[in-house]
PyMOL Python script that loads the backbone (N, CA, C, O; Angstrom):
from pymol import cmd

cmd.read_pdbstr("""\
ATOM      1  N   UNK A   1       0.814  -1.194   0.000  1.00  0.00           N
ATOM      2  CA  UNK A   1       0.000   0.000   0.000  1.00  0.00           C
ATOM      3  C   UNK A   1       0.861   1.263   0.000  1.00  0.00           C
ATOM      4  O   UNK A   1       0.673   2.068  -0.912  1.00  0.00           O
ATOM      5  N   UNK A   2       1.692   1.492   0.834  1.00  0.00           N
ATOM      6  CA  UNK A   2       2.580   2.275   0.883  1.00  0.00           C
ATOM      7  C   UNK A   2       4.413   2.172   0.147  1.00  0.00           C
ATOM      8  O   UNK A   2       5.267   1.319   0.389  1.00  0.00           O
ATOM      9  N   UNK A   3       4.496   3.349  -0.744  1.00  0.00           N
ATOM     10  CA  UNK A   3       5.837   3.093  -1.627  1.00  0.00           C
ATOM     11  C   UNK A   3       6.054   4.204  -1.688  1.00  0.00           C
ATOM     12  O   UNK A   3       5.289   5.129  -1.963  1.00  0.00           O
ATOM     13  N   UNK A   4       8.231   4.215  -1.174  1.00  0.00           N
ATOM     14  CA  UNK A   4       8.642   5.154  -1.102  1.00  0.00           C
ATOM     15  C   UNK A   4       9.133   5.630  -2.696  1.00  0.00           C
ATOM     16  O   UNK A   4       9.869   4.930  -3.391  1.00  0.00           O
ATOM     17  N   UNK A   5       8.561   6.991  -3.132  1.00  0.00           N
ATOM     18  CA  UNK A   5       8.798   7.550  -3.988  1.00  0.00           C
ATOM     19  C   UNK A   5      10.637   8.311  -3.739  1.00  0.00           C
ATOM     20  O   UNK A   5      11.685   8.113  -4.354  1.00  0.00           O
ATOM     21  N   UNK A   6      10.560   8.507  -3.478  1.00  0.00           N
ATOM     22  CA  UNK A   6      11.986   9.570  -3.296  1.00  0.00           C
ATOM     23  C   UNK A   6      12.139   9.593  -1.874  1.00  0.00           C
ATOM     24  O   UNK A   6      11.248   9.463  -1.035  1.00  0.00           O
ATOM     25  N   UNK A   7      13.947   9.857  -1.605  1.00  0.00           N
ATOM     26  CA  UNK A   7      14.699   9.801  -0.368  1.00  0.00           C
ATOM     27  C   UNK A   7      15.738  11.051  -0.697  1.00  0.00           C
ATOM     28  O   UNK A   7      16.576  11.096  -1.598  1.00  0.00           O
ATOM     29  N   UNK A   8      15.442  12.020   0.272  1.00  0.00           N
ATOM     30  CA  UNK A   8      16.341  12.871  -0.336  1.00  0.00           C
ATOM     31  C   UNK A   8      17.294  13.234   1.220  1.00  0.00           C
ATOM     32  O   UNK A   8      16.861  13.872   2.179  1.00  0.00           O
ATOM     33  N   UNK A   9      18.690  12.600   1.083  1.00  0.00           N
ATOM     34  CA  UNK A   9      19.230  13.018   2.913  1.00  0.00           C
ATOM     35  C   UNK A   9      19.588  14.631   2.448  1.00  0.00           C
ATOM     36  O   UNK A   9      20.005  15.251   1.470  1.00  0.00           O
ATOM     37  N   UNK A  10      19.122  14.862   3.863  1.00  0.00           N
ATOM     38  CA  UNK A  10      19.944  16.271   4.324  1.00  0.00           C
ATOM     39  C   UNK A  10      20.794  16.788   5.326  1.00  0.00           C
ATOM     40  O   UNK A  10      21.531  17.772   5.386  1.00  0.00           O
ATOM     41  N   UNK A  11      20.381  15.499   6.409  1.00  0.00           N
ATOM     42  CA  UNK A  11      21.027  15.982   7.810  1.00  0.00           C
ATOM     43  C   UNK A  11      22.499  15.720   8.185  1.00  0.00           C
ATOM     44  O   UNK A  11      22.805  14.553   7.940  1.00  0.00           O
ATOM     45  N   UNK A  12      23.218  16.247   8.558  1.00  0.00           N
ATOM     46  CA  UNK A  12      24.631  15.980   8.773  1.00  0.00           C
ATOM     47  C   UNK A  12      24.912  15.089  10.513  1.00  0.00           C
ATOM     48  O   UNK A  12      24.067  14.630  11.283  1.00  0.00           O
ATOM     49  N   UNK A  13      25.691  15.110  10.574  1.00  0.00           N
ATOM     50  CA  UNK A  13      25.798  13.511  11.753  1.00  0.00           C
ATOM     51  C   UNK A  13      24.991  14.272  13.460  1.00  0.00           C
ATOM     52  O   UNK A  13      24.492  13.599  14.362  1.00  0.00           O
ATOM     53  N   UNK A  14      25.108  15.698  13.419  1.00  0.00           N
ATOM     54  CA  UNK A  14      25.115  16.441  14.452  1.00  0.00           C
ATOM     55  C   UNK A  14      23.258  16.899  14.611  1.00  0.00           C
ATOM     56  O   UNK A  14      22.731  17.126  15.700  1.00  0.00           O
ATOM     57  N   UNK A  15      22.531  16.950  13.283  1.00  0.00           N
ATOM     58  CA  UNK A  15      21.411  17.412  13.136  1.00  0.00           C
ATOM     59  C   UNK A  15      20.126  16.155  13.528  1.00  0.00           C
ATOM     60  O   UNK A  15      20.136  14.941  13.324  1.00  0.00           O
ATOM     61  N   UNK A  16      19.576  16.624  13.861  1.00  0.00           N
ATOM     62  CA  UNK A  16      17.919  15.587  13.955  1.00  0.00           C
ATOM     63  C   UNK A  16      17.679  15.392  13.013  1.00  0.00           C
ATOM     64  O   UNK A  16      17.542  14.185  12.815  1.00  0.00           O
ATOM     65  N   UNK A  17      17.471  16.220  11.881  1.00  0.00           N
ATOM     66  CA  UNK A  17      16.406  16.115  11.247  1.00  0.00           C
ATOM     67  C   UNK A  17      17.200  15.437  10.067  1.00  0.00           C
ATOM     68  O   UNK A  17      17.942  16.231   9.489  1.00  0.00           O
ATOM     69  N   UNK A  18      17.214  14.028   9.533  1.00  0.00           N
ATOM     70  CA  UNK A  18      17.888  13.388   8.702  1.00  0.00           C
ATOM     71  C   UNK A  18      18.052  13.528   7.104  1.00  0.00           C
ATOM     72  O   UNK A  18      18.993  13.707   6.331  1.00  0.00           O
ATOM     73  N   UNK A  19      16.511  13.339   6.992  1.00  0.00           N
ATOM     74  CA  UNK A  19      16.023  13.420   5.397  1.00  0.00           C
ATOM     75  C   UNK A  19      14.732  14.082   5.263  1.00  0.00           C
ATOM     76  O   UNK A  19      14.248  14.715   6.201  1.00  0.00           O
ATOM     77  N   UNK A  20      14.066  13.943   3.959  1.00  0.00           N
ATOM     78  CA  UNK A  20      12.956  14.298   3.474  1.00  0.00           C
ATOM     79  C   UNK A  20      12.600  13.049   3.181  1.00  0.00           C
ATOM     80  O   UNK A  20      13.462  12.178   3.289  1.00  0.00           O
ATOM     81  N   UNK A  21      11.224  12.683   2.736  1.00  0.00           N
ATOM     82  CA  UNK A  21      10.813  11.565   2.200  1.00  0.00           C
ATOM     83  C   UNK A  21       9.468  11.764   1.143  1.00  0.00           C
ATOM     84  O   UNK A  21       8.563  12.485   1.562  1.00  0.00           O
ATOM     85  N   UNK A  22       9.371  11.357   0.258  1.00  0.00           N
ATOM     86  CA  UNK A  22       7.790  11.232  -0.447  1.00  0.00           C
ATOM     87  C   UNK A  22       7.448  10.089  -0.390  1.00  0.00           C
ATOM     88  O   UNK A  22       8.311   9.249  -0.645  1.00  0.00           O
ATOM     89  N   UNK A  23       6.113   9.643  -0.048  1.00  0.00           N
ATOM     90  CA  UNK A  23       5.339   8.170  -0.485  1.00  0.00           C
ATOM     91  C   UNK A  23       4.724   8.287  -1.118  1.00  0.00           C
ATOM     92  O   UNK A  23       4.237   9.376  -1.419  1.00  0.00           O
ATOM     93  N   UNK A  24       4.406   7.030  -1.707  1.00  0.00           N
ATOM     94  CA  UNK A  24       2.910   6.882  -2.876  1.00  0.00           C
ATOM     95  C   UNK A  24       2.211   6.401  -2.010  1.00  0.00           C
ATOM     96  O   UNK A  24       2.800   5.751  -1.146  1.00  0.00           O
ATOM     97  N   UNK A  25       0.662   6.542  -1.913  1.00  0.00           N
ATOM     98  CA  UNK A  25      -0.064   5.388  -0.830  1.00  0.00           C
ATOM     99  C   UNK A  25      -1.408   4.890  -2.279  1.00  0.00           C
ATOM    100  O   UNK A  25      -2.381   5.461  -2.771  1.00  0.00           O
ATOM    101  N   UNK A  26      -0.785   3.676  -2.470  1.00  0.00           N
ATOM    102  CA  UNK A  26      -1.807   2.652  -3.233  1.00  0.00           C
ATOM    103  C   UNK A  26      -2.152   3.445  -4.368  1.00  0.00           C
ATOM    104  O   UNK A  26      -3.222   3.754  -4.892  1.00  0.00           O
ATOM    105  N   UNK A  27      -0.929   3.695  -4.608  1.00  0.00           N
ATOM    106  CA  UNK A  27      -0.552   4.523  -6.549  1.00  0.00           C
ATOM    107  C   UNK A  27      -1.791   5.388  -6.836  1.00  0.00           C
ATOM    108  O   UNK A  27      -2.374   5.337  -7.919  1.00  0.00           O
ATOM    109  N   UNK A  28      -2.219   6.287  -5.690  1.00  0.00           N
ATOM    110  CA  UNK A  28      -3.550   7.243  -5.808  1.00  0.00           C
ATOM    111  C   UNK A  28      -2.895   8.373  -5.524  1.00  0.00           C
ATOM    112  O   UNK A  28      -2.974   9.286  -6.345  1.00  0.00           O
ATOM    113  N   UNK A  29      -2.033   8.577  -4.191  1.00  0.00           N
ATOM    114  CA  UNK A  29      -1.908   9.926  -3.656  1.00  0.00           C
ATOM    115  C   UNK A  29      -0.360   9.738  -3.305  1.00  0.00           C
ATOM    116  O   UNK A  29       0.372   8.768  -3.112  1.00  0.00           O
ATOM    117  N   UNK A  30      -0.190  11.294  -3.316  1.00  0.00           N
ATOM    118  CA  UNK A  30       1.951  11.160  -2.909  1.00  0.00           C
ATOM    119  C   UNK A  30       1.792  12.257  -1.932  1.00  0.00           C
ATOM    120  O   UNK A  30       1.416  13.408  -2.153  1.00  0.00           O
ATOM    121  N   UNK A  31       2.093  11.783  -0.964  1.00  0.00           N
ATOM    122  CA  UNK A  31       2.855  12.787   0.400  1.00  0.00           C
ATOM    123  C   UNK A  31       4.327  13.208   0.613  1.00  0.00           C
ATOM    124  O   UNK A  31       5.217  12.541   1.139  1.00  0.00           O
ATOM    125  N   UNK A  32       4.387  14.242   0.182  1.00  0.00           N
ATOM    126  CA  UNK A  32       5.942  15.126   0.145  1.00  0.00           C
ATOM    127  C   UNK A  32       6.310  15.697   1.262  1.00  0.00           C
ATOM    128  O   UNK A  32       5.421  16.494   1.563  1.00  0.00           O
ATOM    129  N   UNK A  33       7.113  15.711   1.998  1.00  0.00           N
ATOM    130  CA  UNK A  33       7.883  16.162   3.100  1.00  0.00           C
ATOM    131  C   UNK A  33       7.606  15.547   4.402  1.00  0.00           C
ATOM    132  O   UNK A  33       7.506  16.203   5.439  1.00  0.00           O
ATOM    133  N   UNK A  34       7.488  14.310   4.329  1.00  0.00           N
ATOM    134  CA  UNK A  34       7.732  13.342   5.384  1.00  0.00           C
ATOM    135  C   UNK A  34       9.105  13.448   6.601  1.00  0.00           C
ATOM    136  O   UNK A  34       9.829  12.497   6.305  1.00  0.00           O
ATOM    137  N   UNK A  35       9.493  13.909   7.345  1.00  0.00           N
ATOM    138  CA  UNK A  35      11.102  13.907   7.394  1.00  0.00           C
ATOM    139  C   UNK A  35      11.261  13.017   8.717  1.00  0.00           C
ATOM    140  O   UNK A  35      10.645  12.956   9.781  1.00  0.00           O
ATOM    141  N   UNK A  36      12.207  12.450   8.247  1.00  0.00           N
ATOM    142  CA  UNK A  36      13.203  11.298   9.288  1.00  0.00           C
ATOM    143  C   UNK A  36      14.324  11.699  10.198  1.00  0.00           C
ATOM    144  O   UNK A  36      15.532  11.762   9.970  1.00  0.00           O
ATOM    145  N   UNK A  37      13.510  12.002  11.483  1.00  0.00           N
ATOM    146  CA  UNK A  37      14.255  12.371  12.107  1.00  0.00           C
ATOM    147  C   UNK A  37      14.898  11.526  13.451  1.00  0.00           C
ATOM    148  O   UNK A  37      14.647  10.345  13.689  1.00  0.00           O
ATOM    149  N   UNK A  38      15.727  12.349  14.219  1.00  0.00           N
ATOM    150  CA  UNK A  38      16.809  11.179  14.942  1.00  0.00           C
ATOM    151  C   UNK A  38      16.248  11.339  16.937  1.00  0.00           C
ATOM    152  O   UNK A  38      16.280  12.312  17.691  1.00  0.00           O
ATOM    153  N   UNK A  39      15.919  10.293  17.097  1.00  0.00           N
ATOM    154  CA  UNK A  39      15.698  10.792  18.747  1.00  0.00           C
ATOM    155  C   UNK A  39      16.612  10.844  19.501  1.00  0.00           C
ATOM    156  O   UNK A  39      17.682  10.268  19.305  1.00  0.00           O
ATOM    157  N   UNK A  40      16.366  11.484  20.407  1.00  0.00           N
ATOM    158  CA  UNK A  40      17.623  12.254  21.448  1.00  0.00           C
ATOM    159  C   UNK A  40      17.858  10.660  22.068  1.00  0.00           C
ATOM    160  O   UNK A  40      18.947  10.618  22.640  1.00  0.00           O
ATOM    161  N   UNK A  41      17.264   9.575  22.103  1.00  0.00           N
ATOM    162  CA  UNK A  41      17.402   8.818  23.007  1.00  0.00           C
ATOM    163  C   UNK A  41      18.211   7.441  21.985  1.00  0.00           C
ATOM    164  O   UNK A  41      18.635   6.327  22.293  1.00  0.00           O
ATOM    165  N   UNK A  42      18.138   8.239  20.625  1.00  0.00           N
ATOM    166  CA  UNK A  42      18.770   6.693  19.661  1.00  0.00           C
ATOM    167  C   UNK A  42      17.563   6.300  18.955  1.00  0.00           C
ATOM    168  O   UNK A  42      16.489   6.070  19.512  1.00  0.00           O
ATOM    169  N   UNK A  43      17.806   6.225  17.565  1.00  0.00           N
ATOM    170  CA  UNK A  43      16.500   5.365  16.979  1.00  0.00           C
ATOM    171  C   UNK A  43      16.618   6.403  16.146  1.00  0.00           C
ATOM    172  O   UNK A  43      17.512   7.248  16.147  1.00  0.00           O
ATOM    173  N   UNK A  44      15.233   6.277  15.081  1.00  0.00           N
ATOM    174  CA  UNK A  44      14.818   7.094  14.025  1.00  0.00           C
ATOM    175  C   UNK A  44      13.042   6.975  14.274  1.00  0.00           C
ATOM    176  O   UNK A  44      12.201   6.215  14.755  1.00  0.00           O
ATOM    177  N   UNK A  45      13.152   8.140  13.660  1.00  0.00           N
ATOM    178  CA  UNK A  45      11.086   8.115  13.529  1.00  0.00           C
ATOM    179  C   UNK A  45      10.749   8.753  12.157  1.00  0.00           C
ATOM    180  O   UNK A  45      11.405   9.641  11.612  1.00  0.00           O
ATOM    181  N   UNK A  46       9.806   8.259  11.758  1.00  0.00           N
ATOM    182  CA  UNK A  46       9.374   9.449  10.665  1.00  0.00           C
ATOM    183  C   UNK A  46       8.094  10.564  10.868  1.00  0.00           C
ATOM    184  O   UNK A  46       6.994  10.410  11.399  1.00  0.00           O
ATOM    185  N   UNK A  47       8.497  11.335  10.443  1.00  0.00           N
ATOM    186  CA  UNK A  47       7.433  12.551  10.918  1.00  0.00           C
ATOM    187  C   UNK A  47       6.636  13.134  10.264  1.00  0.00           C
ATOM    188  O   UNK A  47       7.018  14.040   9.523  1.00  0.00           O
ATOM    189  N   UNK A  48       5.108  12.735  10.362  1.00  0.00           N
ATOM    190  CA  UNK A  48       4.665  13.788   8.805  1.00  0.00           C
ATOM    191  C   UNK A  48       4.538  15.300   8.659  1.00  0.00           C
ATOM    192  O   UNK A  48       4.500  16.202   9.496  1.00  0.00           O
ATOM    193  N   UNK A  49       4.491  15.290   7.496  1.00  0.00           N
ATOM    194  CA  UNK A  49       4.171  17.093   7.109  1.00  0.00           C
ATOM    195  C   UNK A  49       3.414  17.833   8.197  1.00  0.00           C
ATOM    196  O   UNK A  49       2.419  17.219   8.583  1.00  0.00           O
ATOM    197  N   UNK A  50       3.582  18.711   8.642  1.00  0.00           N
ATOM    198  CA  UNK A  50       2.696  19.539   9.545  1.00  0.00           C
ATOM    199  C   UNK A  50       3.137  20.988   9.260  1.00  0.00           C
ATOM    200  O   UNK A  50       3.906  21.310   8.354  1.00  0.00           O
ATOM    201  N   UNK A  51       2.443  21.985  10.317  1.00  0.00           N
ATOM    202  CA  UNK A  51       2.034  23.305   9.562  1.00  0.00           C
ATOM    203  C   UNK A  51       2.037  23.731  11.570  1.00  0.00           C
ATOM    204  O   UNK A  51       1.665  22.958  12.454  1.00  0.00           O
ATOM    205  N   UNK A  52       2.611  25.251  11.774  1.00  0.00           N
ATOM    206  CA  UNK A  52       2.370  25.735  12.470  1.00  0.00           C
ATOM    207  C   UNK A  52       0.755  26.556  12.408  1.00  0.00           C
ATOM    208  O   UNK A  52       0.072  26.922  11.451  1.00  0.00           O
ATOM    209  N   UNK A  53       0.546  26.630  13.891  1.00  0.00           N
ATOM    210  CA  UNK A  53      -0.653  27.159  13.733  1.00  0.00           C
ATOM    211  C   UNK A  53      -1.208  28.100  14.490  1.00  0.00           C
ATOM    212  O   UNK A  53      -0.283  28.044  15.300  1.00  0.00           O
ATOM    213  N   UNK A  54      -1.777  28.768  14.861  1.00  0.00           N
ATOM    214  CA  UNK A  54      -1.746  30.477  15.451  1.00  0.00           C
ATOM    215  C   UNK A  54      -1.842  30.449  16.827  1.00  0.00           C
ATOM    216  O   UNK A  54      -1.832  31.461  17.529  1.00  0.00           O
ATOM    217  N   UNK A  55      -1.940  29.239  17.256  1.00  0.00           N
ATOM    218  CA  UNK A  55      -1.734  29.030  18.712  1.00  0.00           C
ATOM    219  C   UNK A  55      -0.371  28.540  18.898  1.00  0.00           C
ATOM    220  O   UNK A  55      -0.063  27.961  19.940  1.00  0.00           O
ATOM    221  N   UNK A  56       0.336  28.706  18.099  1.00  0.00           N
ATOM    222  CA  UNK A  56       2.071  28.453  17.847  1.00  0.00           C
ATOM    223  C   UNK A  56       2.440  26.804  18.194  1.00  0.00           C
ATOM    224  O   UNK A  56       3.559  26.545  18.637  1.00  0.00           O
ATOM    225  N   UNK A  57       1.630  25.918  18.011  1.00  0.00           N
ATOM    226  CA  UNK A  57       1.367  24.291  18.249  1.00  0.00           C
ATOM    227  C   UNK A  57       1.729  24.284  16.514  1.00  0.00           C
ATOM    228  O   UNK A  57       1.299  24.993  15.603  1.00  0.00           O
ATOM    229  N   UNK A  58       2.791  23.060  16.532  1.00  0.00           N
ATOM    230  CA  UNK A  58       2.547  22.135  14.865  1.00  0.00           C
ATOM    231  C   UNK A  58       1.404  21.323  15.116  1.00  0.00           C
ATOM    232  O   UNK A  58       1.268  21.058  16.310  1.00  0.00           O
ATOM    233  N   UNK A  59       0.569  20.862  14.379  1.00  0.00           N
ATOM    234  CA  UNK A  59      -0.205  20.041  13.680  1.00  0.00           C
ATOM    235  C   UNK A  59       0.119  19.190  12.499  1.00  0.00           C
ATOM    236  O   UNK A  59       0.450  19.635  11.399  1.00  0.00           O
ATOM    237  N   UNK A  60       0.011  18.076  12.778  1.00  0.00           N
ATOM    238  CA  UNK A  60      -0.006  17.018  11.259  1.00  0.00           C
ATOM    239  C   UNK A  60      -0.652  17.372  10.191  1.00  0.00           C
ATOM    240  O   UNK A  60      -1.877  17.351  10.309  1.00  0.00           O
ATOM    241  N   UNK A  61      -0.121  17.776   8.918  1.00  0.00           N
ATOM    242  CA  UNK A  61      -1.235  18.240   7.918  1.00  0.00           C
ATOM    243  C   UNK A  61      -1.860  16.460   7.215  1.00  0.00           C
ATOM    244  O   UNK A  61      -3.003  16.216   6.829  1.00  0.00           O
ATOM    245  N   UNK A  62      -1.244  15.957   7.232  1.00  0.00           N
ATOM    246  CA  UNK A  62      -1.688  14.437   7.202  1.00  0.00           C
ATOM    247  C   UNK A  62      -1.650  13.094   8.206  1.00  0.00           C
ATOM    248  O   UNK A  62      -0.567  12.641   8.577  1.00  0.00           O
ATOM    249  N   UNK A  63      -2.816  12.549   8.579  1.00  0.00           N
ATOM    250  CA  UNK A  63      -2.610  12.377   9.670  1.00  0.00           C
ATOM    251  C   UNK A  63      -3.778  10.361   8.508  1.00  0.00           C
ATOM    252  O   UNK A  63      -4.714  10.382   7.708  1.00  0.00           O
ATOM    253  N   UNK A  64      -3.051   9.254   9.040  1.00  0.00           N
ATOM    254  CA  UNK A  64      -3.322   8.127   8.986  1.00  0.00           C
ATOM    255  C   UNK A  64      -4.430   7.898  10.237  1.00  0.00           C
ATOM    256  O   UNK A  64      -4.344   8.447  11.336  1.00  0.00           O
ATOM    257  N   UNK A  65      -5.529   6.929   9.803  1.00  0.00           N
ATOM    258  CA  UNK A  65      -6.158   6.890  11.209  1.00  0.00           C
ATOM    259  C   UNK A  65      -6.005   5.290  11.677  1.00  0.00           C
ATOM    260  O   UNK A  65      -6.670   4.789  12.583  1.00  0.00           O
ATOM    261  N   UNK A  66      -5.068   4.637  10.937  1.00  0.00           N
ATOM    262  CA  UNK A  66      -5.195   3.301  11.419  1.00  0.00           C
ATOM    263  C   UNK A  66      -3.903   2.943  11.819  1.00  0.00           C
ATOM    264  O   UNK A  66      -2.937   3.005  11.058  1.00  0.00           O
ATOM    265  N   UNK A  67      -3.837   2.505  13.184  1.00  0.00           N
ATOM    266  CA  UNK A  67      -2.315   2.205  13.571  1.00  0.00           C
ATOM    267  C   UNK A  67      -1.384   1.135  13.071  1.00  0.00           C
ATOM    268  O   UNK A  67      -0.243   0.820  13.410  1.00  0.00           O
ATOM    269  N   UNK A  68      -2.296   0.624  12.072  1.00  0.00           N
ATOM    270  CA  UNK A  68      -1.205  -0.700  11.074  1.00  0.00           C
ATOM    271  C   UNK A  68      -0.777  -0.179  10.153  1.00  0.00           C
ATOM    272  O   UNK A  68       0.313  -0.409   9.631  1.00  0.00           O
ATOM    273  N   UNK A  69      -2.023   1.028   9.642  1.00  0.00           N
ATOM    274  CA  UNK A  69      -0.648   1.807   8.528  1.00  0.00           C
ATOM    275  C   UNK A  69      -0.004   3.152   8.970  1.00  0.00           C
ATOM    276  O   UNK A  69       0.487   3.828   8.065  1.00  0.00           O
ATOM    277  N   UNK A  70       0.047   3.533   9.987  1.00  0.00           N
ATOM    278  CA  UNK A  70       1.152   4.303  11.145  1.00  0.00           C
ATOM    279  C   UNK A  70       2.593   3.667  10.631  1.00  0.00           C
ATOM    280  O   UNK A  70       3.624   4.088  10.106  1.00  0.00           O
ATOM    281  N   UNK A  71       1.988   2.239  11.153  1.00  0.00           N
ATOM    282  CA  UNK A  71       3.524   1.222  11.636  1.00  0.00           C
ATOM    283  C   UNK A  71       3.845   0.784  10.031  1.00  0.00           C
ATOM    284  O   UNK A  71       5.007   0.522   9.723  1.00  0.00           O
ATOM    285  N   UNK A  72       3.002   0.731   9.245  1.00  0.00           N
ATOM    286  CA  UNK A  72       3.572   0.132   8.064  1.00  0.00           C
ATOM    287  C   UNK A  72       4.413   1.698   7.029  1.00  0.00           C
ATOM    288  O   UNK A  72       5.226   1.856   6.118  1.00  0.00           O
ATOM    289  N   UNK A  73       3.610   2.471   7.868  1.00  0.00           N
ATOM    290  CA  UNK A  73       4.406   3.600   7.377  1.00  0.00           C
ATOM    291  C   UNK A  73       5.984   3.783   7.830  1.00  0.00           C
ATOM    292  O   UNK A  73       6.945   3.692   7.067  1.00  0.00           O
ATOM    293  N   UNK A  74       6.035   4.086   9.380  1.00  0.00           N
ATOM    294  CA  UNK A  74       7.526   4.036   9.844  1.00  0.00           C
ATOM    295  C   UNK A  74       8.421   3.026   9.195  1.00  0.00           C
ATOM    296  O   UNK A  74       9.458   3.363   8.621  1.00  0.00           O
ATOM    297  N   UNK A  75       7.928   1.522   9.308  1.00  0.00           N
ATOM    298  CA  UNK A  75       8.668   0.434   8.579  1.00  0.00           C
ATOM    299  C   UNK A  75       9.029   1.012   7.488  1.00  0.00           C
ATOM    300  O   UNK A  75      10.221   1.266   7.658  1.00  0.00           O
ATOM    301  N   UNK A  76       8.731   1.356   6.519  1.00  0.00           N
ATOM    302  CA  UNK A  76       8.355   1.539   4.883  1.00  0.00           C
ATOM    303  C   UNK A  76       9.586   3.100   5.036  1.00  0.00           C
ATOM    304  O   UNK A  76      10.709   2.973   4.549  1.00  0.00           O
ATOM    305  N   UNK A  77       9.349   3.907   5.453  1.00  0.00           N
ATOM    306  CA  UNK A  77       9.789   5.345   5.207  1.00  0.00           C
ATOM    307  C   UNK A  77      11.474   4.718   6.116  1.00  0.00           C
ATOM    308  O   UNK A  77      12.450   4.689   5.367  1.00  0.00           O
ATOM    309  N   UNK A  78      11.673   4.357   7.324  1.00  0.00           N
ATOM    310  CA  UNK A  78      12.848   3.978   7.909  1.00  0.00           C
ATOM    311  C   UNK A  78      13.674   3.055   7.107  1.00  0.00           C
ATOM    312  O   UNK A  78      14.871   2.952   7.376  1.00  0.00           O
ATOM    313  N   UNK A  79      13.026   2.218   5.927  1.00  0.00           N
ATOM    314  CA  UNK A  79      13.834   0.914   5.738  1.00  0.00           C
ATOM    315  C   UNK A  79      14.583   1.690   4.743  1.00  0.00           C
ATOM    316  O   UNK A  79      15.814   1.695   4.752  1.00  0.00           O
ATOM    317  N   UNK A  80      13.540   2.677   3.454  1.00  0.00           N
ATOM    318  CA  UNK A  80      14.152   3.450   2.724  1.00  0.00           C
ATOM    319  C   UNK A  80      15.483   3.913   2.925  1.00  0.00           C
ATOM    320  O   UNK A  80      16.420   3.538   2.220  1.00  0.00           O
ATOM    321  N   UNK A  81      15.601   4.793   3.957  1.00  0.00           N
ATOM    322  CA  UNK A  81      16.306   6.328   4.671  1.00  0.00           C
ATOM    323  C   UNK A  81      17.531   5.251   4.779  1.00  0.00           C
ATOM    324  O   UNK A  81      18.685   5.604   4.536  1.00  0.00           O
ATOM    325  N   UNK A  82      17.178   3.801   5.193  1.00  0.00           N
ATOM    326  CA  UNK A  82      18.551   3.434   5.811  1.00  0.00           C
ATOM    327  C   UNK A  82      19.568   2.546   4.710  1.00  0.00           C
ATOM    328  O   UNK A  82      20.786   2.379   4.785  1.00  0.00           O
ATOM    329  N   UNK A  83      18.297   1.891   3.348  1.00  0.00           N
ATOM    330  CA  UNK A  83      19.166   1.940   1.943  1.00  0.00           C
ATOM    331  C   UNK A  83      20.105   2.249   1.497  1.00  0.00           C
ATOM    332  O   UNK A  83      20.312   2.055   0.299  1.00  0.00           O
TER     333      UNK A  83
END
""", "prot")
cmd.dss("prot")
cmd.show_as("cartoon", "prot")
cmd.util.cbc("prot")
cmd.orient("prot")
């Protein structure tokens, strides 16, 4: 269901924020600016697009509502990044 279109790194060894990412989800729709970033504690996550908002909070501008494709997302966007 989910296919990574493009991996683009940006982050240098010192930065969080690793890469960019695009997916296809089920060759209908492409989500651009996914970014893979690094936790303070070790690991990677992927993060979707979001948008500040006038209460100065980010918000997800795309947001999955099912937690199997959450996880099939991280799988999918992490396995890429680490290619």
């Amino acid at each position: 269901m989910i296919e990574v279109a493009r991996v683009h790194i940006v982050g240098k060894d010192e930065s969080a924020l690793k890469a960019f990412v695009d997916i296809k989800v089920a060759d209908a729709v492409l989500i651009k600016g996914i970014r893979v970033i690094a936790k303070k504690d070790g690991g990677l996550f992927a993060a979707m697009p979001s948008h500040l908002a006038g209460d100065g909070k980010y918000y997800d501008t795309v947001k999955f509502l099912s937690a199997a494709v959450n996880k099939e997302l991280q799988e999918v966007v992490l396995a890429a990044y680490q290619a």
